[in-house]
Backbone as a ProteinNet text record, in pm:
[ID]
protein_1_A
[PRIMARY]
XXXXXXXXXXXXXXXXXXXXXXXXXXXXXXXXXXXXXXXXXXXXXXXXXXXXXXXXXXXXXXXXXXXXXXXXXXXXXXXXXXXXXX
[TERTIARY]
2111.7	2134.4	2123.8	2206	2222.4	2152.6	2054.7	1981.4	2017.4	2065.7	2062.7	1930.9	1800.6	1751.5	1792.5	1745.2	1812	1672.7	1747.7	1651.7	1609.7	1495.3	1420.6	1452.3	1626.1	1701.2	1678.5	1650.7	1647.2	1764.7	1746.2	1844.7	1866.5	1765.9	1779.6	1886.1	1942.5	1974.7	1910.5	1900.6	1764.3	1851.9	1807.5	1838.4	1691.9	1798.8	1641.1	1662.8	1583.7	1582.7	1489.7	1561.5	1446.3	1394.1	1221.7	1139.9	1177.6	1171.6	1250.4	1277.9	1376.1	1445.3	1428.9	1276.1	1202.2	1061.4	1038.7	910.5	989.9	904.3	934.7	906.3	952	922.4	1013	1074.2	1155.5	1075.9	1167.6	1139.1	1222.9	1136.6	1253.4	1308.1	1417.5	1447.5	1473.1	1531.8	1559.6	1603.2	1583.4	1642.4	1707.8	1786.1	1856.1	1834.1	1811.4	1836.5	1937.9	2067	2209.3	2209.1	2129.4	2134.6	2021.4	1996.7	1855	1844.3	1927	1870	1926.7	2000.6	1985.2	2086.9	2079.3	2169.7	2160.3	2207	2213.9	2329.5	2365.7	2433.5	2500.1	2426.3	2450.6	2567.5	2672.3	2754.1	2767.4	2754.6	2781	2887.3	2961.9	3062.8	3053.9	3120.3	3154.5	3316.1	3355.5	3431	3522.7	3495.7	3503.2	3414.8	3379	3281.9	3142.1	3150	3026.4	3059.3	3119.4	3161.6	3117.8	3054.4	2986	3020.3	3079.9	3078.2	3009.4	2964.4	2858.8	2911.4	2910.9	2973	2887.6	2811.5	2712.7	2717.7	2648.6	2636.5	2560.2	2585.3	2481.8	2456.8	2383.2	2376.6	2493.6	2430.5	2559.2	2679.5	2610.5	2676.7	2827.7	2794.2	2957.8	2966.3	3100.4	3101.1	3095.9	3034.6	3030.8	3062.9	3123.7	3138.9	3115.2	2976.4	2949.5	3000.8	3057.1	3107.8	2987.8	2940.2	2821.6	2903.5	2806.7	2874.5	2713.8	2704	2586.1	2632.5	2612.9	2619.8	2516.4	2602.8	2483.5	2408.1	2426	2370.3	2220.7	2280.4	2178.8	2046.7	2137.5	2138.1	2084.2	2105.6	2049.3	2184.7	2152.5	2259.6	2327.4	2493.1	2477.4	2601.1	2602.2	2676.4	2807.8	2910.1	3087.4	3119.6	3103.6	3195.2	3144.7	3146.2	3144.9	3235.4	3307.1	3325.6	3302	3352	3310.8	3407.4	3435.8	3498.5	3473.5	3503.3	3466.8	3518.2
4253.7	4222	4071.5	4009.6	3910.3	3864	3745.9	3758.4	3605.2	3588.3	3414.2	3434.5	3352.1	3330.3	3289.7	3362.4	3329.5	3307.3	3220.1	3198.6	3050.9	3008.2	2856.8	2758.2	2755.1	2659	2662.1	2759.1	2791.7	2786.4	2721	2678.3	2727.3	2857.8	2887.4	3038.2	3028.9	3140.4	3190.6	3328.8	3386.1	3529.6	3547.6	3673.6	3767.9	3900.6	3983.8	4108.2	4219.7	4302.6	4405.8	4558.6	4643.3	4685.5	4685.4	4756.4	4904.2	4988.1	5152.5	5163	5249.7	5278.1	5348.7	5422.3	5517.9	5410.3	5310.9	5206.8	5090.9	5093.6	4978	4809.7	4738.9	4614.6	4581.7	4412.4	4403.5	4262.8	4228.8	4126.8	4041.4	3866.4	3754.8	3752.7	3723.5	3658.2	3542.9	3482.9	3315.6	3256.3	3119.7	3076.5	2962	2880.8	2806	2779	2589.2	2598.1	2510	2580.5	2548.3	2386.2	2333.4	2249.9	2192.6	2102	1982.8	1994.7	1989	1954	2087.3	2097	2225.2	2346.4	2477.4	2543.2	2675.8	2674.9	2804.8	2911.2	3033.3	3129.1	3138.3	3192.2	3212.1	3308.2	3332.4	3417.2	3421	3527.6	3551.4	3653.8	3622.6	3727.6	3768	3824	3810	3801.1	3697.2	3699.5	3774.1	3787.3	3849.9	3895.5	3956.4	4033.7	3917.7	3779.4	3698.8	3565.7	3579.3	3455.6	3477.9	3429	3434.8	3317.9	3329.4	3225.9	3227.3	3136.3	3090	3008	3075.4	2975.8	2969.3	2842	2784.2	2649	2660.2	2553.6	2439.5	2304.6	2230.6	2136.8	2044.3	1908.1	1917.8	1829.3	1777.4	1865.7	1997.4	2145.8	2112.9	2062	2065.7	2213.9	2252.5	2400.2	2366.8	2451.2	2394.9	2502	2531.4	2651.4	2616.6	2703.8	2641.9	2792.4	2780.1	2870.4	2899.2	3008.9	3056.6	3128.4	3118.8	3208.8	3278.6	3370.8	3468.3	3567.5	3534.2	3640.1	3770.3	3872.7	3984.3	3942.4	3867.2	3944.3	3811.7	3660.9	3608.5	3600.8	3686.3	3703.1	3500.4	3421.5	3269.1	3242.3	3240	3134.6	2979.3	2957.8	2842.6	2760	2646.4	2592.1	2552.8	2615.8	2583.2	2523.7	2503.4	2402.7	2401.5	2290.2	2291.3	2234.6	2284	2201.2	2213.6	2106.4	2079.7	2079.9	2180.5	2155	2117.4	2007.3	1932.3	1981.3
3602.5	3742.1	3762.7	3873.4	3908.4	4025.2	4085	4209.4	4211.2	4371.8	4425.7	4515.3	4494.2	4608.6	4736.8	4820.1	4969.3	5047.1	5168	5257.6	5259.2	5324.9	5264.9	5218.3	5189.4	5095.5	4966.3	4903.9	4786.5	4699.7	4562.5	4488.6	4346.2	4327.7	4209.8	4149.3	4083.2	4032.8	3898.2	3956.7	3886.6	3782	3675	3603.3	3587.3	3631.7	3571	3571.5	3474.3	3417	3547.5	3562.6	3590.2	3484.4	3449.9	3399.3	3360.8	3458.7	3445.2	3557	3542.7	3637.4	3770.2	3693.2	3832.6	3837.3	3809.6	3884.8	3935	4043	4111.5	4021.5	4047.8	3978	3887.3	3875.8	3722.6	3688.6	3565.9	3487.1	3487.7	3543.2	3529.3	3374.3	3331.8	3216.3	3233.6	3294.4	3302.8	3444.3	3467.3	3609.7	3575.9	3648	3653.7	3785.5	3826.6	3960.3	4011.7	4076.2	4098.3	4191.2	4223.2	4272.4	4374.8	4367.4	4380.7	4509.1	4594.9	4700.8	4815.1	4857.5	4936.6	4923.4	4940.6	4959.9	5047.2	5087.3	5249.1	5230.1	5312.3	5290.4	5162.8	5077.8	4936	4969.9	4873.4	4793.3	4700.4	4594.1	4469	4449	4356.1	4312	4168.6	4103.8	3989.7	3989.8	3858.1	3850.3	3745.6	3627.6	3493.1	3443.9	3302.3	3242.1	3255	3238.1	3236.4	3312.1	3409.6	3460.9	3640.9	3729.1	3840.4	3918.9	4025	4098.1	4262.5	4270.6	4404.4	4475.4	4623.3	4712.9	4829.8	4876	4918.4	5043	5151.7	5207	5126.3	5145.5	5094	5178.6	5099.5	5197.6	5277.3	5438.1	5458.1	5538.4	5506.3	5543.4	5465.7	5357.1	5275.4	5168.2	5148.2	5114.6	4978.9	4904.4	4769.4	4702.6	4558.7	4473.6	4322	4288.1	4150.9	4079.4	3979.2	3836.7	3725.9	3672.5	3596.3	3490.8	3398.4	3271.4	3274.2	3235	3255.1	3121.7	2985.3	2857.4	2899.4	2870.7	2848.6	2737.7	2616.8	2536.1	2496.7	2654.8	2654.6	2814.4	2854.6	3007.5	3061	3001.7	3077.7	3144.8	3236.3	3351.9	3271.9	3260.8	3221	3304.2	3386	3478.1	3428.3	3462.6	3404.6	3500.1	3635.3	3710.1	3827.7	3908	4057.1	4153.4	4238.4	4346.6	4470.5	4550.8	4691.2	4735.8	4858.8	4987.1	5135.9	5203.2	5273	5410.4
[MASK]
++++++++++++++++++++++++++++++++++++++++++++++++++++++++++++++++++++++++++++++++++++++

């Protein structure tokens, strides 16, 4: 599973595992945080089998869209592209 923190201006994208499937609770595997200084109404999609893209207010309230590659078989977040629309 895939999780954007939301809320607070939170900037991280987070990977993580459920524990089982009948307990509550999972496990981080890794974070990445998409950007330093702010980001608001998260969207995440997927785009292909490991490719994720995020589309985000940021500073500035400029629209921003960062590109993720997310391997199953490493589940770590790793940054392929960003841009900004103004």
């Amino acid at each position: 599973m895939r999780f954007v923190s939301q809320g607070a201006f939170l900037t991280f994208l987070v990977t993580f595992t459920i524990i089982v499937p009948s307990t509550v609770g999972a496990q981080e595997i890794a974070s990445l945080e998409h950007d330093t200084s702010v980001a608001s109404h998260n969207s995440l999609v997927q785009v292909d089998a490991d490719t994720h893209a995020l589309a985000y207010r940021g500073a500035g309230d400029d629209g921003l869209i960062t590109t993720f590659t997310i391997s199953a078989a490493s589940s770590v977040p790793v940054t392929l592209m960003n841009f900004s629309v103004d």
